[in-house]
N, C-alpha and C positions, 0 to 999 in steps of 0.2 A: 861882865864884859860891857864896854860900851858898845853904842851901836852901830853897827859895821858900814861902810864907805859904800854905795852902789856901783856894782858889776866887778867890784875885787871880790878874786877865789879866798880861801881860807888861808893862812898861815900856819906854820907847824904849833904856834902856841895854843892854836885855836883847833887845829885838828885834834891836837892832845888833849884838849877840853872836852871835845865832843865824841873821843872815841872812849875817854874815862868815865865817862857821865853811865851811869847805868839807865838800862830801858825805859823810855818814859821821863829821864830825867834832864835830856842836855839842854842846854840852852837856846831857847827859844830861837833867835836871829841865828845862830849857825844852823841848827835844824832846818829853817827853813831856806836858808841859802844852799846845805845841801842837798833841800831834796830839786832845786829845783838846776841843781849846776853839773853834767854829767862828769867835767872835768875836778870837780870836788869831789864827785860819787868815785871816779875810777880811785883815785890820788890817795882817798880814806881805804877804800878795799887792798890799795896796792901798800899800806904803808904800814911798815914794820917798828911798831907802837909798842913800848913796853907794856899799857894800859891793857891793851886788848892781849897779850900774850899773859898776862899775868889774871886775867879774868876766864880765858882760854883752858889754862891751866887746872883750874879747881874740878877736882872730881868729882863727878854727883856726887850727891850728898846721902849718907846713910840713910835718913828716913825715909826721903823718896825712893831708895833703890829696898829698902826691906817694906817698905810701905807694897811696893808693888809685887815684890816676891809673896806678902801675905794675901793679896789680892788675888794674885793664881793660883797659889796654893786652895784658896776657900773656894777656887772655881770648879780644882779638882776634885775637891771633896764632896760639893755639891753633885758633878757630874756621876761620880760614883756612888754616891746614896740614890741619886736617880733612877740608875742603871739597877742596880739591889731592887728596891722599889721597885720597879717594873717586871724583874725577874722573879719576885714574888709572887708580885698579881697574876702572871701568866701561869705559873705554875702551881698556885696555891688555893 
């Protein structure tokens, strides 16, 4: 993009660049015009973007979600050896 005209809001070309950009990635000069333009901040939240409906869209992802179910699982198992373990000690 070149660099944007002082005190113009964003354009739809330009919102569509900055709603596709993933995290950390949009471009500089829109980023900072919108962080500091409330009527570019509502405009992006209010705008029905195929970018963001199609990022929206993805379901976690396997690894994270079995990642995390094995994560609880080793809590519970822990928890229960614990429990054993202690019921030992006291009675044995």
């Amino acid at each position: 993009m070149e660099s944007r005209e002082a005190g113009r809001c964003l354009d739809q070309v330009e919102l569509r660049a900055l709603a596709g950009a993933q995290p950390g990635q949009a471009p500089p000069d829109l980023a900072l015009h919108v962080a500091g333009c409330t009527s570019c901040q509502a405009r992006l939240l209010a705008a029905d973007l195929p970018e963001r409906q199609a990022r929206a869209a993805r379901p976690a992802g396997l690894p994270r979600s079995l990642g995390a179910l094995l994560a609880r699982a080793l809590l519970v198992l822990a928890a229960i050896l614990l429990a054993l373990y202690s019921i030992q000690r006291l009675l044995g």
